[in-house]
Backbone as CSV, one residue per row, in Angstrom:
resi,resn,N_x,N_y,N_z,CA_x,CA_y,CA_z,C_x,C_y,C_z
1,UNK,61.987,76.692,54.607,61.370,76.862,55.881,62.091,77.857,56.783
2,UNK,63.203,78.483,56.473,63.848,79.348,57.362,62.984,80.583,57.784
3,UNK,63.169,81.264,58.723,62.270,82.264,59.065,62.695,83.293,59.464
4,UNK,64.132,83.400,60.301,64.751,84.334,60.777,66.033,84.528,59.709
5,UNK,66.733,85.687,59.637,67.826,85.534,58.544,68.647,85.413,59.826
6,UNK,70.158,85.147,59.478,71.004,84.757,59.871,71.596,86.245,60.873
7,UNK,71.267,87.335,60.299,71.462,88.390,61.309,70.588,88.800,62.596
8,UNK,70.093,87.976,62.974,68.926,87.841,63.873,69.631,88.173,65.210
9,UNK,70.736,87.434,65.962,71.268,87.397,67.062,72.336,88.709,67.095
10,UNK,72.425,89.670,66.395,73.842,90.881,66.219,73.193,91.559,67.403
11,UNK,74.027,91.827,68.226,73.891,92.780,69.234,73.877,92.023,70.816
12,UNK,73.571,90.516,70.729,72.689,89.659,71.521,73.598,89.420,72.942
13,UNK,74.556,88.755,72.565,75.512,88.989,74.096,75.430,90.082,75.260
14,UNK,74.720,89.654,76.299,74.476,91.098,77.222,73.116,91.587,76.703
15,UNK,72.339,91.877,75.966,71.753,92.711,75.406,70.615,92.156,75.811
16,UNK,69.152,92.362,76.430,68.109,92.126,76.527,67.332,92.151,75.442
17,UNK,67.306,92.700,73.758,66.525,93.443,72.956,67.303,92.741,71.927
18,UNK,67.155,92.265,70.710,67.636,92.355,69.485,66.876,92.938,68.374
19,UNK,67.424,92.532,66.955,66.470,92.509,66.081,66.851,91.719,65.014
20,UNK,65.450,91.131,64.960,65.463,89.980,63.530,64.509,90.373,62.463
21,UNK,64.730,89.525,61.136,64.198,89.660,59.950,63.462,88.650,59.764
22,UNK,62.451,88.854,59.478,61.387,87.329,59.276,61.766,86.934,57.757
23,UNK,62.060,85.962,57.766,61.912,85.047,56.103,61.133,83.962,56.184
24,UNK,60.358,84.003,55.172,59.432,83.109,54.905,57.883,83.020,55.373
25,UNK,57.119,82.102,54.882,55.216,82.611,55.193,54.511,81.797,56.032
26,UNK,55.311,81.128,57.242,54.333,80.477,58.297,54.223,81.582,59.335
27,UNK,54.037,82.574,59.530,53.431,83.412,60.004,52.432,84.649,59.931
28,UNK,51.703,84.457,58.558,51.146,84.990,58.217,50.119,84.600,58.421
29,UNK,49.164,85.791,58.911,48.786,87.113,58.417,49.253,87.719,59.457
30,UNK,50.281,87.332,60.616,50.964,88.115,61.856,52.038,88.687,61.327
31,UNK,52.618,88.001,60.534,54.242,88.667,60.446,54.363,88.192,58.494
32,UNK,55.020,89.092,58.197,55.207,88.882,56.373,56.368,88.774,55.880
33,UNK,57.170,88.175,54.998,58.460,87.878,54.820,58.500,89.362,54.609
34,UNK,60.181,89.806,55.189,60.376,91.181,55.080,60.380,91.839,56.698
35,UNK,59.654,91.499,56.940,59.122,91.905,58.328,60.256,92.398,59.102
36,UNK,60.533,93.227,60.561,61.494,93.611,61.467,61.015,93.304,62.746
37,UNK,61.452,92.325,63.774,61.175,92.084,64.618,62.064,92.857,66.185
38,UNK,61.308,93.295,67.095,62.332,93.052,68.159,62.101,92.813,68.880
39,UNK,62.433,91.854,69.421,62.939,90.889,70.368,63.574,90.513,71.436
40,UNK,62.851,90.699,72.881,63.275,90.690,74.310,63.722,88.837,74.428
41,UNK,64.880,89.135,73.898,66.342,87.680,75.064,65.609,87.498,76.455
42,UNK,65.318,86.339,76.516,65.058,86.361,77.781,64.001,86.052,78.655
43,UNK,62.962,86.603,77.554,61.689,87.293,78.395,60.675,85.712,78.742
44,UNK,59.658,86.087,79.776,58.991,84.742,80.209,57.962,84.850,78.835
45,UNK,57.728,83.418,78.734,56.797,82.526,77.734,55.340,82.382,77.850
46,UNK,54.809,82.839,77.537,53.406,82.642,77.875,52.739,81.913,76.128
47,UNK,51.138,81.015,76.876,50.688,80.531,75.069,50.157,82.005,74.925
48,UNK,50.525,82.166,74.071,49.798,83.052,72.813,50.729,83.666,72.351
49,UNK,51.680,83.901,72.837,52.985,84.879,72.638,53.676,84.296,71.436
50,UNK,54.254,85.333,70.563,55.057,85.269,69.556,56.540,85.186,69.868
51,UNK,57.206,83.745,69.492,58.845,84.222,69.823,59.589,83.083,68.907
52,UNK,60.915,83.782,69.463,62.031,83.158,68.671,62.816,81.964,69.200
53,UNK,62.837,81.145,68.398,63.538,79.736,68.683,64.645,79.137,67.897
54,UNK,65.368,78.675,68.297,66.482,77.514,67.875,65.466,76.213,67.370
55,UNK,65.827,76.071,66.481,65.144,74.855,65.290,65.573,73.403,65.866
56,UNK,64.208,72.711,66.714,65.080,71.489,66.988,66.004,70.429,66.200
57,UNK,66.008,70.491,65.317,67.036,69.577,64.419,67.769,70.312,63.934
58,UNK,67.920,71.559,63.571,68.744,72.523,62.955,69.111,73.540,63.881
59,UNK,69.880,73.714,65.114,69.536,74.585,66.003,70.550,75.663,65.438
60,UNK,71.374,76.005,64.462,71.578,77.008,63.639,70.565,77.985,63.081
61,UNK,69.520,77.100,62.649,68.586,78.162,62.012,67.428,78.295,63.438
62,UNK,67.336,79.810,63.219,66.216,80.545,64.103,65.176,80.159,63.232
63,UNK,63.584,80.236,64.478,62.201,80.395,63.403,61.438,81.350,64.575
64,UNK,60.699,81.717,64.124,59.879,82.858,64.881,58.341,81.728,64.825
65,UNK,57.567,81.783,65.691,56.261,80.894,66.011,55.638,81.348,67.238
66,UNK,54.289,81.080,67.228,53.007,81.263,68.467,53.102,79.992,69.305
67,UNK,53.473,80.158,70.049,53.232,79.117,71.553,51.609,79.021,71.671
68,UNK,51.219,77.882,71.582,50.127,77.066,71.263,49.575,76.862,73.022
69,UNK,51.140,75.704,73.743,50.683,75.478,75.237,51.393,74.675,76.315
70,UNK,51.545,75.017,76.585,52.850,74.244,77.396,52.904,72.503,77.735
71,UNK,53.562,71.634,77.225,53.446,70.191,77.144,54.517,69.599,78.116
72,UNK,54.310,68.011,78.344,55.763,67.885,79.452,57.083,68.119,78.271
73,UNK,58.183,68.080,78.683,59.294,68.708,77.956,59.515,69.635,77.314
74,UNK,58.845,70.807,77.419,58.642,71.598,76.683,57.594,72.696,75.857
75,UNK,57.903,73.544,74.800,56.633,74.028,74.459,55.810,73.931,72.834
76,UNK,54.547,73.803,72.717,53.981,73.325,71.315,53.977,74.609,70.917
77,UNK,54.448,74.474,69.894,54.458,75.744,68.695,53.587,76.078,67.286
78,UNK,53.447,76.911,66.845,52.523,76.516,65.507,52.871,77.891,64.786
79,UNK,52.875,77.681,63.439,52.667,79.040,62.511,50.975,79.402,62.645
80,UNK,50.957,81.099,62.271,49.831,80.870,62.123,49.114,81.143,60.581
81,UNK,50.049,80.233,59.746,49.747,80.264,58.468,49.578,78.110,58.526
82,UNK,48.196,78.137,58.472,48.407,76.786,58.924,49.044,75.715,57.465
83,UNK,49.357,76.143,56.177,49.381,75.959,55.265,50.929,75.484,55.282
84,UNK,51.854,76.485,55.482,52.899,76.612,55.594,53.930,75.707,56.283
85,UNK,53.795,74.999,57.690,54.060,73.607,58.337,55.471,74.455,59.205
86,UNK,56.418,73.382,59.588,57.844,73.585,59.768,57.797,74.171,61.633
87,UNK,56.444,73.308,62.558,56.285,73.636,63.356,55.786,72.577,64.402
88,UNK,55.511,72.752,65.176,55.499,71.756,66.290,54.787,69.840,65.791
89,UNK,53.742,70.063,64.720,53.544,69.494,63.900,54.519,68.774,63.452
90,UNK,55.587,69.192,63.182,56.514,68.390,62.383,57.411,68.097,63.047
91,UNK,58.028,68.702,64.190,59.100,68.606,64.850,58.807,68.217,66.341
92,UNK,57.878,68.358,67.048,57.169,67.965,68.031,57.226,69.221,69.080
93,UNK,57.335,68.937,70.500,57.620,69.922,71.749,59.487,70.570,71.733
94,UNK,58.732,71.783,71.395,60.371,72.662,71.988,60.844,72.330,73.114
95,UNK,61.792,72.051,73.575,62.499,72.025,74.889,62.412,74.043,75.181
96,UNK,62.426,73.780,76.611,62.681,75.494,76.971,63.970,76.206,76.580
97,UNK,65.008,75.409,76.828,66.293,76.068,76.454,66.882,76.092,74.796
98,UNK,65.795,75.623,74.069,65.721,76.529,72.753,64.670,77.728,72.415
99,UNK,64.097,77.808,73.246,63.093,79.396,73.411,64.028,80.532,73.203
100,UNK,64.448,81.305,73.107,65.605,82.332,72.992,64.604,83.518,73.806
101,UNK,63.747,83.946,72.892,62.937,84.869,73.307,61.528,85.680,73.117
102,UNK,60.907,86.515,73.498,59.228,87.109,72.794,59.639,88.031,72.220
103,UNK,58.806,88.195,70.909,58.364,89.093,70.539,57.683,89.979,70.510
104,UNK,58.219,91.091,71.051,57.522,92.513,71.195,56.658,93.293,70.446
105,UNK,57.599,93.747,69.443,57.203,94.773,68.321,57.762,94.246,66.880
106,UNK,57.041,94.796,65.781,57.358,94.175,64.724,57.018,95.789,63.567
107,UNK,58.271,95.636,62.467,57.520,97.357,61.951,58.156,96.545,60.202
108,UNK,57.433,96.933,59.416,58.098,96.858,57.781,58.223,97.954,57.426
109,UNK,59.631,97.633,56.763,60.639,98.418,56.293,60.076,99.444,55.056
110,UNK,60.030,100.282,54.807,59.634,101.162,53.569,60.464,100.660,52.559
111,UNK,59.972,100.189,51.504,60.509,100.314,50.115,60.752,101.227,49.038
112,UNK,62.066,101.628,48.891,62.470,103.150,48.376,61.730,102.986,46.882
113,UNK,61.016,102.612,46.451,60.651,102.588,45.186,59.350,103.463,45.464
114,UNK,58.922,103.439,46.966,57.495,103.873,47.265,57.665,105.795,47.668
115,UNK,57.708,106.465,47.231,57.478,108.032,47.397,56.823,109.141,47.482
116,UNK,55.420,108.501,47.028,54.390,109.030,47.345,54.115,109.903,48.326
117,UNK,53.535,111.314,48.775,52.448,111.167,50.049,51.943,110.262,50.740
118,UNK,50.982,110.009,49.708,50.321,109.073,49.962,50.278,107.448,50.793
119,UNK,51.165,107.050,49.664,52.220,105.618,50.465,52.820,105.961,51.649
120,UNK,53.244,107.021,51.886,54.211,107.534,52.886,53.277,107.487,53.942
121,UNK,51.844,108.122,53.974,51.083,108.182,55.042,50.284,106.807,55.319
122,UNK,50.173,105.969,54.456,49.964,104.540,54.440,50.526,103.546,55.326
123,UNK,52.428,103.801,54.942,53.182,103.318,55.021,53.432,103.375,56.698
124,UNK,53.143,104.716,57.210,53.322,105.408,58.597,52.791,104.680,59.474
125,UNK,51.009,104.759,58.674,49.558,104.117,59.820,49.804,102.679,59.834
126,UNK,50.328,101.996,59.062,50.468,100.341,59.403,52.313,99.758,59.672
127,UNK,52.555,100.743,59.648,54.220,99.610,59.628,55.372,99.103,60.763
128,UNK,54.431,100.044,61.599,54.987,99.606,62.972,53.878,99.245,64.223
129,UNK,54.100,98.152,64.850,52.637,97.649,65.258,53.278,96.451,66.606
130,UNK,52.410,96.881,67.731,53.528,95.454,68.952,52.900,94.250,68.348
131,UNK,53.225,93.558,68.881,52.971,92.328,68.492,52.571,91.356,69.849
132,UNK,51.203,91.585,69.737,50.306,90.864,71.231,50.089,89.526,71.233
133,UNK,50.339,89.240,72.775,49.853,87.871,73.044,48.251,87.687,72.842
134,UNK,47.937,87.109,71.904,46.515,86.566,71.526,46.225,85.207,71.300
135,UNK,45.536,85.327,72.561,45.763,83.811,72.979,44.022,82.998,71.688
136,UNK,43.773,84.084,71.384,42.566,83.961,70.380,42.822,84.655,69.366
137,UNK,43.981,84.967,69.236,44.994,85.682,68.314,44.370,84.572,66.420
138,UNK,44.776,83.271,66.664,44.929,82.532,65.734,43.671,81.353,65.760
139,UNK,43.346,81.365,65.147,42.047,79.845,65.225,42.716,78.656,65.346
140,UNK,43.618,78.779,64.571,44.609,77.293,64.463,44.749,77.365,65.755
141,UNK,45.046,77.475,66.605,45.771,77.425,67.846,44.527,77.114,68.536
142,UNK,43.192,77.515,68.486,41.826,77.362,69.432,41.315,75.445,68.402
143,UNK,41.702,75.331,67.138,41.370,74.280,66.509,42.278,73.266,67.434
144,UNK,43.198,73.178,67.962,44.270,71.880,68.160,44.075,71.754,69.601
């Protein structure tokens, strides 16, 4: 169930901006293992918004998730791979002071195996992309 790799927070002290690595598939078809996130520390919470959290029982491991809606104690979260789990569902309401931060922009990395033209101009038109609050973004989120 991990989602963020462990280099997620480098830069973070002081820093408004980071960048993390998505691992794993409860965010798909938004975000794909592999993925590059970056990530405003800080920033206000809104539902629909994509961000990064401290894992309530594991607050070592980061997970990246869609804010669903704001509940007392906190905020409901959800992948939007509804298949996948490891989200408010299971763990209940985030407290705020494990919110870390939103997600901005998100770009995948080129794979040097790929050299093409072709891929290259492929690779260009989709691999870097912001990453919007859609609050109709996900059905799961309009289902609950």
């Amino acid at each position: 169930m991990p989602e963020l790799s462990q280099e997620s927070e480098r830069g973070r002290p002081g820093a408004p901006f980071g960048v993390a690595e998505v691992t794993g598939p409860s965010m798909v078809p938004t975000l794909y293992h592999g993925d590059r996130l970056l990530v405003h520390y800080g920033a206000r919470v809104r539902p629909g918004d994509v961000v990064v959290l401290r894992h309530p029982f594991q607050q070592d491991l980061l997970v990246v998730k869609r804010v669903a809606e704001r509940r007392e104690g906190g905020w409901w979260v959800l992948g939007d791979n509804a298949y996948a789990g490891g989200d408010s569902t299971d763990y209940g309401v985030v407290p705020d002071d494990l919110v870390l931060g939103r997600v901005r922009f998100r770009y995948r990395p080129l794979r040097s195996a790929r050299r093409s033209p072709w891929t290259l101009l492929r690779w260009a038109l989709s691999a870097a992309r912001p990453v919007l609050s859609g609050r109709a973004a996900s059905s799961r989120l309009r289902a609950r």
